[in-house]
PDB file of N, CA, C and O in Angstrom, chain B, residues numbered from 101:
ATOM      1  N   UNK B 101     114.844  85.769 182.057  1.00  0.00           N
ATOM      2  CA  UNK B 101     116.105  85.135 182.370  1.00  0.00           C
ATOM      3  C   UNK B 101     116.876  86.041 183.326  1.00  0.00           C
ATOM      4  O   UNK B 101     116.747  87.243 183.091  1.00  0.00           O
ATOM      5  N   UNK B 102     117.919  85.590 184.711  1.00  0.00           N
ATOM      6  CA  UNK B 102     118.177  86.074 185.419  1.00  0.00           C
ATOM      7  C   UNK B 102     119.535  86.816 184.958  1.00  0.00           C
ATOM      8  O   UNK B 102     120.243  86.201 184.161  1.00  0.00           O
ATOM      9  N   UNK B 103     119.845  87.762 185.283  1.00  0.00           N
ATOM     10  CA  UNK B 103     120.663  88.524 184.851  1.00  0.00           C
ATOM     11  C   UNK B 103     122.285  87.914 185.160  1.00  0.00           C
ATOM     12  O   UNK B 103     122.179  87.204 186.160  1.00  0.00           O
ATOM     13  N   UNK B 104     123.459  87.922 184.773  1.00  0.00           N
ATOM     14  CA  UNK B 104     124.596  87.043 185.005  1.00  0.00           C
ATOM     15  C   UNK B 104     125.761  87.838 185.866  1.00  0.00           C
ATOM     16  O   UNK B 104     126.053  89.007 185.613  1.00  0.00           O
ATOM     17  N   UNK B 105     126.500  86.937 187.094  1.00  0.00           N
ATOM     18  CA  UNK B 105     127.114  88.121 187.732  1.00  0.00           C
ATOM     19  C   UNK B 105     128.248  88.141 186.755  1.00  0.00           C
ATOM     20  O   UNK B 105     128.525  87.460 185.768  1.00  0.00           O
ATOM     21  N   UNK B 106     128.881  89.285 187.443  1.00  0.00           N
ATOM     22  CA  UNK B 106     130.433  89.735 187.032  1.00  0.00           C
ATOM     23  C   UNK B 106     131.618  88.323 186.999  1.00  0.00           C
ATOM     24  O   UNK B 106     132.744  88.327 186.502  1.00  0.00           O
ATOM     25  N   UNK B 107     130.981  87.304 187.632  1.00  0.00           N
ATOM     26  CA  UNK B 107     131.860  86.010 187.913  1.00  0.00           C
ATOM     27  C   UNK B 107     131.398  84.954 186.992  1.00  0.00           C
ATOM     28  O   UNK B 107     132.021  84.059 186.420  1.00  0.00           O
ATOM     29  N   UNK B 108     130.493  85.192 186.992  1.00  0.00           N
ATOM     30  CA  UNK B 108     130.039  83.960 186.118  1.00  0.00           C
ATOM     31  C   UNK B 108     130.097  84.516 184.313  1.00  0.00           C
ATOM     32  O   UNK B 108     130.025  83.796 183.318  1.00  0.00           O
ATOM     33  N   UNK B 109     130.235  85.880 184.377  1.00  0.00           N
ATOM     34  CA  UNK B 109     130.491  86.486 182.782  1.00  0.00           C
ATOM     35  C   UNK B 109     131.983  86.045 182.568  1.00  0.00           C
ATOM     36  O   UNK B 109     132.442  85.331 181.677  1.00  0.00           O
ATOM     37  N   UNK B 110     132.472  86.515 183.374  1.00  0.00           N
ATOM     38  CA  UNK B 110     133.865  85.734 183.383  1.00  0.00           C
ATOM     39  C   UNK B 110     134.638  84.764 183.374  1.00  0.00           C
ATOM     40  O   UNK B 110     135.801  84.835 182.977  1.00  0.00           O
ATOM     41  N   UNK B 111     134.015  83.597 183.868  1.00  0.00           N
ATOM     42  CA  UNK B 111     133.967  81.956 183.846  1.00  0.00           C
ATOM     43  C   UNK B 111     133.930  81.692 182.411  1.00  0.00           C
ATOM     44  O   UNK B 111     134.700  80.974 181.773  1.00  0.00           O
ATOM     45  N   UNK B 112     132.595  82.595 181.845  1.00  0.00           N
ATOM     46  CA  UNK B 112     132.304  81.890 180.050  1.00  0.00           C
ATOM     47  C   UNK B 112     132.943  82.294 179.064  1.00  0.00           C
ATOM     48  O   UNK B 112     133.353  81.612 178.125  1.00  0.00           O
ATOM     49  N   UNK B 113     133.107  83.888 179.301  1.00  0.00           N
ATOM     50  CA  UNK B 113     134.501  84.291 178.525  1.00  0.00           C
ATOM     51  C   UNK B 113     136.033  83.513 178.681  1.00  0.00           C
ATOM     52  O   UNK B 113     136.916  83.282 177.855  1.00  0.00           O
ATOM     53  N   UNK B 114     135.973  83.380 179.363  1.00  0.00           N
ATOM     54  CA  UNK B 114     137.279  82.307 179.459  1.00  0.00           C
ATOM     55  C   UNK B 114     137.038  80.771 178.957  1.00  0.00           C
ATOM     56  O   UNK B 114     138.012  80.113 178.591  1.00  0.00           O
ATOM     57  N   UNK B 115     135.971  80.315 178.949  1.00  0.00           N
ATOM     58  CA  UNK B 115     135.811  79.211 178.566  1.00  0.00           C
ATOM     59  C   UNK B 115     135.695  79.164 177.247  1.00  0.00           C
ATOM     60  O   UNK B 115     136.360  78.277 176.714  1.00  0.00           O
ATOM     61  N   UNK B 116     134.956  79.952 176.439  1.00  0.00           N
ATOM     62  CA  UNK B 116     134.700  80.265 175.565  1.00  0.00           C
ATOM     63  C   UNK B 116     135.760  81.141 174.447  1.00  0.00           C
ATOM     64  O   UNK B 116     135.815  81.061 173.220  1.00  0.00           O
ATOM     65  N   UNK B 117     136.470  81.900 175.303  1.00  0.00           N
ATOM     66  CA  UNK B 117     137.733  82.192 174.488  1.00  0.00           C
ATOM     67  C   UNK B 117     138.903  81.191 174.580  1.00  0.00           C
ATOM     68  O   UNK B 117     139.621  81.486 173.625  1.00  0.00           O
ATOM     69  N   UNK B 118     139.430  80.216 175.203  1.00  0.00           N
ATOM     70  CA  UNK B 118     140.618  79.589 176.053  1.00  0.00           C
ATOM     71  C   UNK B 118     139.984  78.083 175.508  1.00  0.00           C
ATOM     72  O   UNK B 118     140.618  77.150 176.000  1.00  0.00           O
ATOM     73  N   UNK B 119     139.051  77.719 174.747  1.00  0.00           N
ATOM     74  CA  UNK B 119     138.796  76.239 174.766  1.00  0.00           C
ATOM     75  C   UNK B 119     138.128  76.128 173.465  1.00  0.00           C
ATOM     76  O   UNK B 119     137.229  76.818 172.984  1.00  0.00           O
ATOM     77  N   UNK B 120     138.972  74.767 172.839  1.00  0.00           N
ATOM     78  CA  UNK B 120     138.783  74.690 171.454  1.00  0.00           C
ATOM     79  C   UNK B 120     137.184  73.907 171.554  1.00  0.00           C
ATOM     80  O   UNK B 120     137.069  73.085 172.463  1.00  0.00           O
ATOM     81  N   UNK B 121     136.476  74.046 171.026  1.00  0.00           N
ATOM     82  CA  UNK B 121     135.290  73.394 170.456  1.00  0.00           C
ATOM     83  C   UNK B 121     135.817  71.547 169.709  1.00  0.00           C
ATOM     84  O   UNK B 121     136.641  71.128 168.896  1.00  0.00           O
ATOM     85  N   UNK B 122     134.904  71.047 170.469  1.00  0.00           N
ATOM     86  CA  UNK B 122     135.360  69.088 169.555  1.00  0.00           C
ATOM     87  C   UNK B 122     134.019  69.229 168.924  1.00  0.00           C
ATOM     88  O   UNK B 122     132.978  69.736 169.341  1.00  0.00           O
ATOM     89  N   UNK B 123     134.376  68.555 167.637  1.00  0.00           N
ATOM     90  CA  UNK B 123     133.093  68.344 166.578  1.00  0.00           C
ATOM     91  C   UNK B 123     133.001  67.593 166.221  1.00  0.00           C
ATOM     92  O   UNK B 123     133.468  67.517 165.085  1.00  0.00           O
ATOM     93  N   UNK B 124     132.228  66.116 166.888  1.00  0.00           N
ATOM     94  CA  UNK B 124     131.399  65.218 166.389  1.00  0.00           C
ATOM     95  C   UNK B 124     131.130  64.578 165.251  1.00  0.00           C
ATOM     96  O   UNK B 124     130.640  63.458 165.391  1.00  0.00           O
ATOM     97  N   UNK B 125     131.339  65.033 163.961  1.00  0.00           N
ATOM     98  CA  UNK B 125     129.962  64.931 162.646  1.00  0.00           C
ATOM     99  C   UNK B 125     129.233  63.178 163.122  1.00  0.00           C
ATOM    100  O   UNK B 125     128.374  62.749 162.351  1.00  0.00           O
ATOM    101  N   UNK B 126     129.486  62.596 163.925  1.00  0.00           N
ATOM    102  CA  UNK B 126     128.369  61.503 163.799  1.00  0.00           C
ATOM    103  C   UNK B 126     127.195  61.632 165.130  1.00  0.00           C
ATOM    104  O   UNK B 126     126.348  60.830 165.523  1.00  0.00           O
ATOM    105  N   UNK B 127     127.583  63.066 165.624  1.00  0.00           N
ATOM    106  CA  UNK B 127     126.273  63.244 166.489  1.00  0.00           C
ATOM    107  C   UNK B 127     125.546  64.108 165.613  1.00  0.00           C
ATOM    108  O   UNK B 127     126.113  64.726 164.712  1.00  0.00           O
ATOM    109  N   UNK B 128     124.090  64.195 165.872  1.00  0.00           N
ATOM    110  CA  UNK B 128     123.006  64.732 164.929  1.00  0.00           C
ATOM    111  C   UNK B 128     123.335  66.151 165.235  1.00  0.00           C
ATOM    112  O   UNK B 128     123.942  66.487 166.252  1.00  0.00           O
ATOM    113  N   UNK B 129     122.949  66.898 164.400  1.00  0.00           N
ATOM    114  CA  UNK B 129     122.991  68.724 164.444  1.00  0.00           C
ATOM    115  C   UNK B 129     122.937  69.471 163.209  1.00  0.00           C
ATOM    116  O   UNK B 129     123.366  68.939 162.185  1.00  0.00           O
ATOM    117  N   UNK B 130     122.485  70.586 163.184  1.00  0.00           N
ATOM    118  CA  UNK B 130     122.397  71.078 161.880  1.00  0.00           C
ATOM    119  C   UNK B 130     124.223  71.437 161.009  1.00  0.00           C
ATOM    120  O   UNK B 130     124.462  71.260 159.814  1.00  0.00           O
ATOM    121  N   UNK B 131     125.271  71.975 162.121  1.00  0.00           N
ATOM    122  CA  UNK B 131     126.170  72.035 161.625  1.00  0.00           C
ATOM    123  C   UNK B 131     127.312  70.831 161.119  1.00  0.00           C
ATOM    124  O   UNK B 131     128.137  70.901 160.208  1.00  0.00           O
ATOM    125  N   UNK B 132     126.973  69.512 162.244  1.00  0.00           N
ATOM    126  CA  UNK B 132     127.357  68.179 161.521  1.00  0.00           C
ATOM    127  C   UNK B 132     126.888  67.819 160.413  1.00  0.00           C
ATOM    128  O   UNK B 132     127.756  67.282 159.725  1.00  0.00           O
ATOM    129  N   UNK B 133     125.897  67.875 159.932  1.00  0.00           N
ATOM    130  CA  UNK B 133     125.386  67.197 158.917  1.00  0.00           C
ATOM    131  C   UNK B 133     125.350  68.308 157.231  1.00  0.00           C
ATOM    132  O   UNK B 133     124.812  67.822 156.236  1.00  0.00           O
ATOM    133  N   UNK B 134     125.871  69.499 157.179  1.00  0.00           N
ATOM    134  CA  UNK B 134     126.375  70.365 156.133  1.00  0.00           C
ATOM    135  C   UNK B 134     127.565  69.693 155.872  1.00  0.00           C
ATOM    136  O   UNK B 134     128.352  69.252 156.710  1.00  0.00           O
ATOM    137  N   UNK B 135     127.643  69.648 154.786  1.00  0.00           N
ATOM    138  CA  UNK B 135     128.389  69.766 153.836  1.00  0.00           C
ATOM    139  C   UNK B 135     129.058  71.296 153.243  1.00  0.00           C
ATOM    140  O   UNK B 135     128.373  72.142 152.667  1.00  0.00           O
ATOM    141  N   UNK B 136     130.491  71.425 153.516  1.00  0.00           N
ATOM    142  CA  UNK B 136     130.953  72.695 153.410  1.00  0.00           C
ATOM    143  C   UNK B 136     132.243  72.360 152.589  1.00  0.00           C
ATOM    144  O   UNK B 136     133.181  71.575 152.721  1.00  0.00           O
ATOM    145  N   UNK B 137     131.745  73.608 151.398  1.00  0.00           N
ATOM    146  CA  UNK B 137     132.873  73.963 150.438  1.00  0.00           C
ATOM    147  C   UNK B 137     133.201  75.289 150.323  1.00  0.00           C
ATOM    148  O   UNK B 137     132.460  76.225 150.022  1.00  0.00           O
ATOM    149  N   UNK B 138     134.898  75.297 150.705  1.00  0.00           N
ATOM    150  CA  UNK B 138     135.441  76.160 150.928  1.00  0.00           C
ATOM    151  C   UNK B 138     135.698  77.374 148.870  1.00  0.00           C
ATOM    152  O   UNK B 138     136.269  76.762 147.968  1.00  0.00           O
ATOM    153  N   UNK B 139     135.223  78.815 148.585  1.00  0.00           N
ATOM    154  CA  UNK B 139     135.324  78.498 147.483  1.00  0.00           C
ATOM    155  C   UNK B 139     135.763  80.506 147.369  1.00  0.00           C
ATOM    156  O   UNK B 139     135.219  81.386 148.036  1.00  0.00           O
ATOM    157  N   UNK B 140     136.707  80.665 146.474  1.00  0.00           N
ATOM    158  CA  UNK B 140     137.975  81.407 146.316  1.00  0.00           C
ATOM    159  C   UNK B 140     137.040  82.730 145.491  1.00  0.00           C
ATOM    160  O   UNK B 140     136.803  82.743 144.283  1.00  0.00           O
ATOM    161  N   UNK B 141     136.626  83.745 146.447  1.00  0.00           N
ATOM    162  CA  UNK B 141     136.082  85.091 144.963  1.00  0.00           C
ATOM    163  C   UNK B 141     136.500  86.415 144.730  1.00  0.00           C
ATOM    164  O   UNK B 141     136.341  87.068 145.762  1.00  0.00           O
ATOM    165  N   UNK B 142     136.815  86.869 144.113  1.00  0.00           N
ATOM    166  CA  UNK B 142     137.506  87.802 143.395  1.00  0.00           C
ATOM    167  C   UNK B 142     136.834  88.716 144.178  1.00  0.00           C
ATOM    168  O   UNK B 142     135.612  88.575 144.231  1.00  0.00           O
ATOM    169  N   UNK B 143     137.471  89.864 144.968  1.00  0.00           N
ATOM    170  CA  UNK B 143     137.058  91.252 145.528  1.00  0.00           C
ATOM    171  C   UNK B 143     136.036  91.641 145.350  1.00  0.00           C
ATOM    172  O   UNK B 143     135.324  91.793 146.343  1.00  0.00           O
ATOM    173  N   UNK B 144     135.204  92.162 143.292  1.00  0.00           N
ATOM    174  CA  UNK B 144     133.998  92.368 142.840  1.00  0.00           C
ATOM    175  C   UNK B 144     133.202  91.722 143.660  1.00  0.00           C
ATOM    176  O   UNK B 144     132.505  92.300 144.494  1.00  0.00           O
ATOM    177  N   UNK B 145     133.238  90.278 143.473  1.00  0.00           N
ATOM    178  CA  UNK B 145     132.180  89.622 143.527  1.00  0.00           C
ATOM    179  C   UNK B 145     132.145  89.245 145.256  1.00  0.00           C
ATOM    180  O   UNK B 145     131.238  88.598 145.780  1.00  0.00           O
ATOM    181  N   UNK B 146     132.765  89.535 145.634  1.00  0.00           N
ATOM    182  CA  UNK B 146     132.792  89.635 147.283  1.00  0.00           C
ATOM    183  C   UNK B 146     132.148  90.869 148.007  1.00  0.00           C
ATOM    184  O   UNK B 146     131.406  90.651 148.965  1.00  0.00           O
ATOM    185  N   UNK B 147     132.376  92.066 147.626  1.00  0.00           N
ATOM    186  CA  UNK B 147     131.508  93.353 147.863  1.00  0.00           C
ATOM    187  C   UNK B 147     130.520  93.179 147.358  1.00  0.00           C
ATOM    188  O   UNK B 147     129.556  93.605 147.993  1.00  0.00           O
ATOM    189  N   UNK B 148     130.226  92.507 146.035  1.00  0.00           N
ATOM    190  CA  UNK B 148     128.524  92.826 145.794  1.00  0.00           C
ATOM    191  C   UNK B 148     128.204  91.517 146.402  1.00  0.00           C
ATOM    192  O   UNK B 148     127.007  91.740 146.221  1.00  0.00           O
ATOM    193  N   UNK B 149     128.198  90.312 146.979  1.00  0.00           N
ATOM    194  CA  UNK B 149     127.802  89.346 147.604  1.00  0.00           C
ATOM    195  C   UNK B 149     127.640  90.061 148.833  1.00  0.00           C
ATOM    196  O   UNK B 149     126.629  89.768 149.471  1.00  0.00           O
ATOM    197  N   UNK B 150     128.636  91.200 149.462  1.00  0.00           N
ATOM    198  CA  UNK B 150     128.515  91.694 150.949  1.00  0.00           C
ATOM    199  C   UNK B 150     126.686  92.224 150.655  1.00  0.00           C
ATOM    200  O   UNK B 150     125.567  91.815 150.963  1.00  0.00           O
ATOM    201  N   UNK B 151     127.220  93.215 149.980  1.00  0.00           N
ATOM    202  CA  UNK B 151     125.884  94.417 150.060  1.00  0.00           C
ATOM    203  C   UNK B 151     124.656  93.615 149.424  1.00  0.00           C
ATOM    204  O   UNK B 151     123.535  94.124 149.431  1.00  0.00           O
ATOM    205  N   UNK B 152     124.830  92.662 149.009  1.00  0.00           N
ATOM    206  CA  UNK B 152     123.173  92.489 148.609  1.00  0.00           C
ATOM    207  C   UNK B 152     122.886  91.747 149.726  1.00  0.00           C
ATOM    208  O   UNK B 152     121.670  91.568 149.674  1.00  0.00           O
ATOM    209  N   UNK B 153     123.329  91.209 150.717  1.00  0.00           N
ATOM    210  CA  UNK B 153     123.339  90.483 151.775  1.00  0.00           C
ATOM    211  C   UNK B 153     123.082  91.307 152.776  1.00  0.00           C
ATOM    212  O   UNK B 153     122.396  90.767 153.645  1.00  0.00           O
ATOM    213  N   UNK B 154     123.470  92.802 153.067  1.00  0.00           N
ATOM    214  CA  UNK B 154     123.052  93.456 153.888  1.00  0.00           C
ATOM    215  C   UNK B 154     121.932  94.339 153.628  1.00  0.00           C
ATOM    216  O   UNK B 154     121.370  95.092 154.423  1.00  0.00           O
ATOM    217  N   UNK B 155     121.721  94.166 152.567  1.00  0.00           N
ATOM    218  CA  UNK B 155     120.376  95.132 151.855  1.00  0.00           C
ATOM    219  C   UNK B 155     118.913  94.083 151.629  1.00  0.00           C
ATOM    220  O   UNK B 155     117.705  94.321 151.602  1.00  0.00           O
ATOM    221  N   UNK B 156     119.542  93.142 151.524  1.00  0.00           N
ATOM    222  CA  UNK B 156     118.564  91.628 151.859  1.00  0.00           C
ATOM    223  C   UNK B 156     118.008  90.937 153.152  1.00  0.00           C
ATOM    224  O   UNK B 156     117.038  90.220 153.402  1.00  0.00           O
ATOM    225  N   UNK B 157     118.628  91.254 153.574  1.00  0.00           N
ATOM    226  CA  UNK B 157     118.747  90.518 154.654  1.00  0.00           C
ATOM    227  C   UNK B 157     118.912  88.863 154.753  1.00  0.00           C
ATOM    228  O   UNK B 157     118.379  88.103 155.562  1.00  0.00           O
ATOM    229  N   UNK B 158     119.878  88.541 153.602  1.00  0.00           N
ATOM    230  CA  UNK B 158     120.606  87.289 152.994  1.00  0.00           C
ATOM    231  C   UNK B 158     121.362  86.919 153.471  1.00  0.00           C
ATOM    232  O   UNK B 158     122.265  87.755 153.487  1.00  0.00           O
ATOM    233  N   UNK B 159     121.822  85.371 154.335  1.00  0.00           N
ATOM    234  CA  UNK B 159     122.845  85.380 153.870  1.00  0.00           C
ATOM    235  C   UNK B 159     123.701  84.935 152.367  1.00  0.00           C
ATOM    236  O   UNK B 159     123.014  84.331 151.543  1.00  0.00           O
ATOM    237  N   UNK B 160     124.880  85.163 152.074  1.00  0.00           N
ATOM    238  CA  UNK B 160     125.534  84.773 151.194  1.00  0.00           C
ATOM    239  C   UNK B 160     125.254  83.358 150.204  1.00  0.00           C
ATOM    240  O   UNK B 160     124.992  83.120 149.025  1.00  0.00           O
ATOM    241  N   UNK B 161     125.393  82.908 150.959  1.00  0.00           N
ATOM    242  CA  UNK B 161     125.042  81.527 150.478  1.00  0.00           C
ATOM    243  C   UNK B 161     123.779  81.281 149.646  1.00  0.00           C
ATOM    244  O   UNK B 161     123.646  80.888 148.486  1.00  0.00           O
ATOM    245  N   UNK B 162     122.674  81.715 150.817  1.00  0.00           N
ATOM    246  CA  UNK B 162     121.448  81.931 150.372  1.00  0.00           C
ATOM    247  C   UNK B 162     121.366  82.886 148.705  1.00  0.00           C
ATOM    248  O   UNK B 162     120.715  82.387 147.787  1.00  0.00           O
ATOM    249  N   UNK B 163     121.756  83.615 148.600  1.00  0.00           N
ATOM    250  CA  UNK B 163     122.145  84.486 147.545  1.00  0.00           C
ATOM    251  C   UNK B 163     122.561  83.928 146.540  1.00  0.00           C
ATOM    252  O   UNK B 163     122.110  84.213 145.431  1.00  0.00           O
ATOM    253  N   UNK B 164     123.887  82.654 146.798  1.00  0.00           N
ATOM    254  CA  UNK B 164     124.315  82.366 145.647  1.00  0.00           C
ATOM    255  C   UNK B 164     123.430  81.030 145.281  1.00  0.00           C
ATOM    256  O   UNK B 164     123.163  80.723 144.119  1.00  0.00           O
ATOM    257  N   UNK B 165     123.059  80.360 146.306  1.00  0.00           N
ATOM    258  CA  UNK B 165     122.086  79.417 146.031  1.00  0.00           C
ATOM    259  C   UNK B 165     120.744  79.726 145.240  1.00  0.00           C
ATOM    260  O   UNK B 165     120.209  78.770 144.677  1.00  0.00           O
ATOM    261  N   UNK B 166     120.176  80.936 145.152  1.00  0.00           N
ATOM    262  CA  UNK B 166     119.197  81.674 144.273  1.00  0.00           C
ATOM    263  C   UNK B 166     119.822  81.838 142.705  1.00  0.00           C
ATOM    264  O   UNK B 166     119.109  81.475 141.769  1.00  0.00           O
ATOM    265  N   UNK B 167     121.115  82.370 142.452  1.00  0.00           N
ATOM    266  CA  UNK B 167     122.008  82.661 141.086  1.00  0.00           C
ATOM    267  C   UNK B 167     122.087  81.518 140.845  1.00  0.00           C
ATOM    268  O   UNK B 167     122.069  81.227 139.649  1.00  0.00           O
ATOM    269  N   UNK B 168     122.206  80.399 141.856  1.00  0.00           N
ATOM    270  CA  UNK B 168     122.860  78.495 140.858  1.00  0.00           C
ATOM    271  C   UNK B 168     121.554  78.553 140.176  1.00  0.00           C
ATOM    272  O   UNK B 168     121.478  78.618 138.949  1.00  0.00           O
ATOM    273  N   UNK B 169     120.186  78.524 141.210  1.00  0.00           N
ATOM    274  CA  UNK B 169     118.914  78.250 140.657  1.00  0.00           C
ATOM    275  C   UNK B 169     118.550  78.646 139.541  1.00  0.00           C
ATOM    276  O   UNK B 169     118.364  77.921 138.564  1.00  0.00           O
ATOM    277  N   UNK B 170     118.368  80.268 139.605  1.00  0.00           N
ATOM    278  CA  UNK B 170     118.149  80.394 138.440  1.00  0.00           C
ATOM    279  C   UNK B 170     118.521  80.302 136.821  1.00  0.00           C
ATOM    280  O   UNK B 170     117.728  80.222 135.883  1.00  0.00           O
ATOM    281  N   UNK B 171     119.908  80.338 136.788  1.00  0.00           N
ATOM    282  CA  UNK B 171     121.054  80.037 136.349  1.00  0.00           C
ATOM    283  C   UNK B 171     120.777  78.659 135.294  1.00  0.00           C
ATOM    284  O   UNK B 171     120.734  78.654 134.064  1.00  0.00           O
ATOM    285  N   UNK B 172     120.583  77.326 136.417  1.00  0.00           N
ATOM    286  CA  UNK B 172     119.959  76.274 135.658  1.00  0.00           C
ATOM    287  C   UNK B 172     118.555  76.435 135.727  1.00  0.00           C
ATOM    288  O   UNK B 172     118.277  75.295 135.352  1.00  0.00           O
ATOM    289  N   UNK B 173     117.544  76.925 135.901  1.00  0.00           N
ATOM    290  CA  UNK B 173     116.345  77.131 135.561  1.00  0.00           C
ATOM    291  C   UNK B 173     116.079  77.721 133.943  1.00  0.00           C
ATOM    292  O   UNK B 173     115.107  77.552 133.207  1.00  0.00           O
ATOM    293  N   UNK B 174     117.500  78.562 133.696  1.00  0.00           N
ATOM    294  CA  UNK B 174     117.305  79.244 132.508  1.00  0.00           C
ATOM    295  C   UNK B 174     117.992  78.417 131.011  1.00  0.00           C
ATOM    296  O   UNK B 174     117.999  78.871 129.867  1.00  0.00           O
ATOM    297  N   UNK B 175     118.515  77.128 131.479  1.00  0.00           N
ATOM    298  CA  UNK B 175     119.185  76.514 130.517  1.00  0.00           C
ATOM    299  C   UNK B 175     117.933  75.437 130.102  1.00  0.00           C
ATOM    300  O   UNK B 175     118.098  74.616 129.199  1.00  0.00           O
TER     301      UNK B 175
END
């Protein structure tokens, strides 16, 4: 890929900082079609969600989606 001038880095930073994003959800995409819940965690459980995520190479979600699993796997 060709390398980008000093003008055209500048064009996208501005576009890209200076311009709100429009979001669709009835065009196809992986981020239209999630379902997102916003959800409130106590400091503890926010540092150890950080670090097992950086020691994992997890993300978060992924992490807590493993604890729901097993969680009801064990009931």
């Amino acid at each position: 890929m060709a390398k980008m001038t000093e003008e055209e880095a500048a064009r996208l930073d501005e576009l890209y900082t200076k311009t709100t994003p429009k979001i669709n959800p009835d065009k196809p995409g992986i981020f239209a079609q999630q379902e997102a819940m916003v959800v409130s965690l106590d400091s503890f459980t926010s540092k150890y969600l950080t670090a097992k995520s950086i020691a994992t190479k997890r993300s978060p979600s992924e992490l807590i989606s493993d604890i729901v699993r097993k969680e009801i796997a064990a009931q």
